[in-house]
N, C-alpha and C positions, 0 to 999 in steps of 0.2 A: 388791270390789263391794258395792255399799249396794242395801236395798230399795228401789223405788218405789213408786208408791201403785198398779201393777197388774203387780209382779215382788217374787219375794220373796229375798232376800239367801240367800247359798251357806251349806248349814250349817256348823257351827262347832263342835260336839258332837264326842268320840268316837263311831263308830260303828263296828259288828263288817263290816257289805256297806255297798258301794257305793251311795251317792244322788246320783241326778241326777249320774252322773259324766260325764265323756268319752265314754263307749260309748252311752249312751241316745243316743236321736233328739234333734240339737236345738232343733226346735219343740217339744217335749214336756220339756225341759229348766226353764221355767219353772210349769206347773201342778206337777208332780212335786215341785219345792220349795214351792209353796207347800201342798200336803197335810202334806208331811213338817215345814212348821213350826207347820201347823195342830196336827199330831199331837206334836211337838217340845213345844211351847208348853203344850199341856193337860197334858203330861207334869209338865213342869215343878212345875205351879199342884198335879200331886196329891203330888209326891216335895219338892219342895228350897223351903229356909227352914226356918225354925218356925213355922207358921202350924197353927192348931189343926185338928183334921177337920174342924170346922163352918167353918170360916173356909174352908178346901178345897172342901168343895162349895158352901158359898156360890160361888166364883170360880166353879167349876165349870157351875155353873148357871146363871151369869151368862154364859160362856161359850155356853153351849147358846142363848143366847138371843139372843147374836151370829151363831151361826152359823144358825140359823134367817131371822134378818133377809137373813146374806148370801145363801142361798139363794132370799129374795124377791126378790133385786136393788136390796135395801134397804138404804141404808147408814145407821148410828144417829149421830146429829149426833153425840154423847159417847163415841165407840169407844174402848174402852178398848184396844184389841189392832187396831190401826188398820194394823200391819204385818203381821199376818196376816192381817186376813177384807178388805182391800181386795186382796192379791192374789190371794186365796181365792174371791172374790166373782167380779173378776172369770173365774177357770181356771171356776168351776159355771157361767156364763154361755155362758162361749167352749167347755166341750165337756160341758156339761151332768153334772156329777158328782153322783152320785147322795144325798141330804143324808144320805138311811137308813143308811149306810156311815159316811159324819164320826160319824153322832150313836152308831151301835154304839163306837166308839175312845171317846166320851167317858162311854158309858156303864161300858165297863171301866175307867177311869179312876176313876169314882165307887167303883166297886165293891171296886180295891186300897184306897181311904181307909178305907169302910163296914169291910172287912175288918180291914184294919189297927187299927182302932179298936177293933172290938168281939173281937180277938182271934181273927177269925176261921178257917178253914180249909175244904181241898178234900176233901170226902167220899169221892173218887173220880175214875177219870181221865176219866169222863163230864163230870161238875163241871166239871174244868182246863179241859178242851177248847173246854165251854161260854165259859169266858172267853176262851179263845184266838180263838174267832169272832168273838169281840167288840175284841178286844185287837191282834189280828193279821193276821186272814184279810180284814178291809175295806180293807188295803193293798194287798194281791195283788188284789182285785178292781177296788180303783180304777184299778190300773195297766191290768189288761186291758181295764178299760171303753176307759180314753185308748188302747191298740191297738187298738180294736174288736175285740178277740176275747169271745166271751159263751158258747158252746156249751158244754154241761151237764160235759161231761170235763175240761176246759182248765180252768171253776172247782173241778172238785172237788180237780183239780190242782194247784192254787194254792192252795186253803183246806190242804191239805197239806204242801205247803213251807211255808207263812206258818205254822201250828200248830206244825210243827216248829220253825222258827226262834223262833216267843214259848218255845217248851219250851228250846231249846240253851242259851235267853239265862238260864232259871231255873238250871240246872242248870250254868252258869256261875258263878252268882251268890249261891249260899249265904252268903258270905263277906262281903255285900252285904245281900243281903236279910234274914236272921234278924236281925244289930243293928237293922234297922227295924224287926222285929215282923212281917217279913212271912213266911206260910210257904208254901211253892205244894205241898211233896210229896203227894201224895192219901194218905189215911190209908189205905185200906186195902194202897196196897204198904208204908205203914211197920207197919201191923200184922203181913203175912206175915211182916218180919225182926224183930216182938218189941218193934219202938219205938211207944213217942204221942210228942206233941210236948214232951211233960215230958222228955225223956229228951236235947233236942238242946241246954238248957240244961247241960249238964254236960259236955260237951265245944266244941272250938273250932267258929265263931266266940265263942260265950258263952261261955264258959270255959276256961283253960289248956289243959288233958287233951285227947289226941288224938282223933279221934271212932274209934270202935271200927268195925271188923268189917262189923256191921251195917249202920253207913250209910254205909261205904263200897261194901257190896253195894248198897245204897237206891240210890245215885249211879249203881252198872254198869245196873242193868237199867233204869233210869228215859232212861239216855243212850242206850240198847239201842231202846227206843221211839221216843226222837226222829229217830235213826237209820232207822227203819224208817217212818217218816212221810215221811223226807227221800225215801227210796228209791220210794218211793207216788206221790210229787209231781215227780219229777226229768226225767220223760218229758218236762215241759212248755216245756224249755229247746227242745226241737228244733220244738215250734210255734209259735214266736215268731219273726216276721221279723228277719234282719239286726242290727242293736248289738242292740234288745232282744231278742234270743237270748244273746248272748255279755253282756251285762248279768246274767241270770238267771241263766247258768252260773255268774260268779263269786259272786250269792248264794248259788247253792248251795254249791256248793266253800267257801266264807268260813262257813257252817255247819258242812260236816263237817270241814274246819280245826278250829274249836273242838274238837270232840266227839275229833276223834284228840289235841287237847294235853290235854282232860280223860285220855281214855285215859292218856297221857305220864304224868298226874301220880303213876297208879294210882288216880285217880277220888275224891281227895281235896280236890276243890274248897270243902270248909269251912275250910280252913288258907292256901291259896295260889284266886286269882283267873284262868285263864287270858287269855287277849287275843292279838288280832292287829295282827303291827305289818309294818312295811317288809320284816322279813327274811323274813315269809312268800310275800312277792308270787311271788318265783320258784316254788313249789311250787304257790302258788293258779292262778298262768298255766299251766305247766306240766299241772297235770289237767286246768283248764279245756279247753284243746286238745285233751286226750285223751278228753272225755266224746263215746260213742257214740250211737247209737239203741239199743241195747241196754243195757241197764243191768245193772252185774257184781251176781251175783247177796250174798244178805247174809252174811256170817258167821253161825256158830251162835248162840244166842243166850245168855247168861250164863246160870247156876242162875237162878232166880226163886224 
């Protein structure tokens, strides 16, 4: 299936959960794609090629300015990205999606380039979180808007699975992200284990040598959080009508998937990459059916 100029084509991407799959509503099946290639798209414009950081939020910015038009029901004679904000344009028309939400995802977007450029890093996991708002938590909220769900528990709900999931994905992705220049750990849990970030070039992904001790602990308890974000948030599966209920269950479960193959590896995710693939489906269905209204309570929590 091909986009049209008011649907946007089925993604194409690896993804860790389900978009816009079988289980969602299918009236709701075409906005849902076109966010996610809104979101898809600016991804792209901040991560992949060689285009320089200024060259990046130039797009970036150029973007922004797209999407501002599509939220006036303005379409720009010269759209550069004419299969995104014509389907985009028209889902904020047909159920009014909120622009303040698009424009936080693109404003985290600038911010990985900013970062990445000037070497940046996360002060703290106040900082991360802050980006996660921005990065993650206006998915979860766009989807509840398209439910009409709004009520103050249901979003904190979901700003808590969505935080968790941008954290699983970090914390998947050392292996990934440091060859970029990118660092997400908050300094001060790598100071409690004795590390700065001078210390992560000397083992792998940047270097041969195994990563030590230390930031294999950094990995347990940093997974230990996400974990416990997940657990905050997971209540939210049983207020959701129908598919998107069992839609949310499997993001869930397709999160703490990850975090148990991270477990698996011994929490060594700078050497090895975890991922979900077909063979997991039976285990992911299998809990999904079993999640309750009650939620089992957490294990203890790592040393910290």
């Amino acid at each position: 299936m091909s986009a049209t100029p008011h649907q946007a084509a089925p993604p194409a991407h690896y993804e860790n959960f389900p978009v816009a799959s079988w289980l969602c509503p299918p009236h709701l099946r075409p906005p849902i794609a076109a966010i996610y290639h809104f979101a898809r798209t600016a991804d792209d414009i901040a991560d992949e090629g060689d285009a320089s950081p200024d060259q990046r939020l130039a797009e970036l910015r150029a973007y922004r300015g797209e999407l501002a038009a599509a939220a006036q029901g303005e379409a720009l004679a010269a759209s550069r990205w004419p299969h995104v904000f014509g389907p985009l344009a028209h889902s904020i028309a047909q159920y009014g999606l909120p622009e303040n939400l698009l424009a936080d995802l693109l404003s985290a977007f600038m911010q990985d380039v900013e970062k990445t450029r000037d070497n940046g890093t996360y002060a703290d996991r106040a900082e991360l979180l802050d980006y996660c708002r921005r990065s993650a938590n206006p998915v979860g909220r766009l989807l509840l808007h398209l439910y009409g769900v709004h009520d103050a528990q249901a979003l904190a709900q979901s700003d808590a699975i969505c935080s968790a999931l941008q954290l699983i994905n970090f914390w998947q992705d050392p292996s990934v992200d440091l060859p970029r220049g990118r660092f997400y750990f908050p300094l001060t849990d790598c100071a409690r284990r004795g590390l700065t970030r001078e210390h992560f070039k000397v083992f792998a992904p940047l270097s041969a040598a195994p990563p030590p001790q230390e930031a294999i602990n950094l990995v347990s308890i940093v997974s230990f959080w996400a974990r416990e974000l997940m657990d905050e948030g997971a209540p939210l599966v049983h207020r959701l009508p129908g598919r998107a209920g069992w839609e949310l269950r499997l993001v869930v479960q397709g999160g703490l998937r990850i975090l148990d193959k991270i477990t698996d590896l011994g929490f060594d995710t700078f050497s090895q990459r975890p991922t979900i693939g077909k063979a997991d489906a039976p285990v992911l269905l299998w809990k999904t059916l079993r999640m309750r209204r009650q939620w089992r309570p957490m294990k203890a929590a790592p040393p910290r």
